[in-house]
C-alpha positions as CSV (number, residue, x, y, z in Angstrom):
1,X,4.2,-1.7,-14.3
2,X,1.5,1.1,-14.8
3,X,2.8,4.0,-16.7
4,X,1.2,6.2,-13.9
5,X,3.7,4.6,-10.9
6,X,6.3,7.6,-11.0
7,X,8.8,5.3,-9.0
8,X,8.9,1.1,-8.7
9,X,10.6,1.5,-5.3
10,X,8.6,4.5,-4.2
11,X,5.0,5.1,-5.1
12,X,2.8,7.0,-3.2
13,X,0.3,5.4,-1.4
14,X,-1.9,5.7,-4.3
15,X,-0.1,4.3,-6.8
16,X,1.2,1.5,-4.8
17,X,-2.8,1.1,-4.1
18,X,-4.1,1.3,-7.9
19,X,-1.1,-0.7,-9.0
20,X,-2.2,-3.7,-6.6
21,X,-5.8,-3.4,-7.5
22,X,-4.3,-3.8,-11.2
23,X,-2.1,-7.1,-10.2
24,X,-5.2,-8.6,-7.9
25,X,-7.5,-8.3,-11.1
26,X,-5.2,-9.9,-13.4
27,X,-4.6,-12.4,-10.8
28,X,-8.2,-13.2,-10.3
29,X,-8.8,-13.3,-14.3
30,X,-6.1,-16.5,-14.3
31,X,-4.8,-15.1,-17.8
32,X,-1.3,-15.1,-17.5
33,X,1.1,-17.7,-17.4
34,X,2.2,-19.5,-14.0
35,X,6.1,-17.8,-13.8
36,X,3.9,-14.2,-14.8
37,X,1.7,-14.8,-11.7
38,X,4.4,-15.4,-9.6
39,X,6.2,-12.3,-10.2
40,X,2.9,-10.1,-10.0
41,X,1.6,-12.2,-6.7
42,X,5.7,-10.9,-5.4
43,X,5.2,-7.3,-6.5
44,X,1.8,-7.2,-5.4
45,X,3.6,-8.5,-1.6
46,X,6.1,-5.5,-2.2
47,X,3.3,-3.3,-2.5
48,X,1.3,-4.2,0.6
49,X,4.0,-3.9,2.3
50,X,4.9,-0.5,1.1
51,X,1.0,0.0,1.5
52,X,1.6,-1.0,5.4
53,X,4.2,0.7,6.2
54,X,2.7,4.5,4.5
55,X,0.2,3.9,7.0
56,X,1.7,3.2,10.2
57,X,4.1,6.6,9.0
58,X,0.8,7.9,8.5
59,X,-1.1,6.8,12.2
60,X,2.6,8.0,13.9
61,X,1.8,11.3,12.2
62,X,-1.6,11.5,13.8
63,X,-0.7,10.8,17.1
64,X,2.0,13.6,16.9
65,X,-0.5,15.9,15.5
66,X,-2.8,15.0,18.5
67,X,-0.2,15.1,20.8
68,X,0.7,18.7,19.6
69,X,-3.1,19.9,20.8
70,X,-2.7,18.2,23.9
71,X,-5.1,15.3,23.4
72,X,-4.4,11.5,23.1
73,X,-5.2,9.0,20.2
74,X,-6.1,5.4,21.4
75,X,-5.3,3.0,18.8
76,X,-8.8,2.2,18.2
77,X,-9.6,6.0,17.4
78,X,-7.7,4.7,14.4
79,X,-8.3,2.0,12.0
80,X,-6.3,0.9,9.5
């Protein structure tokens, strides 16, 4: 894991972000053994999720800040 990711099971989006880039370019390069591979190709899925779900929390936070100045936010004002 990079030495910048403060926390495995919380990185901000970020790190979560820079660490997959990191995994994906290993990946691509085809240097590392098959069980290695595997267990960056399943940390790289834990941090696209973890990518995901910072922002759909982030879009929610949006919409509520919209909300607050009595406007709406369509989904496709929005892309992810």
């Amino acid at each position: 894991m990079s030495k910048n990711v403060k926390s495995k099971e919380n990185p901000t989006f970020e790190e979560a972000l820079k660490r997959l880039e990191e995994i994906v370019d290993t990946l691509e390069a085809g240097s590392v053994p098959l069980d290695e591979s595997i267990k960056l190709y399943e940390e790289g899925m834990t941090l696209a999720k973890s990518c995901m779900t910072q922002l759909s929390e982030a879009k929610l936070k949006l919409k509520k800040i919209q909300k607050n100045f009595g406007g709406t936010l369509d989904e496709t004002d929005i892309e992810l």
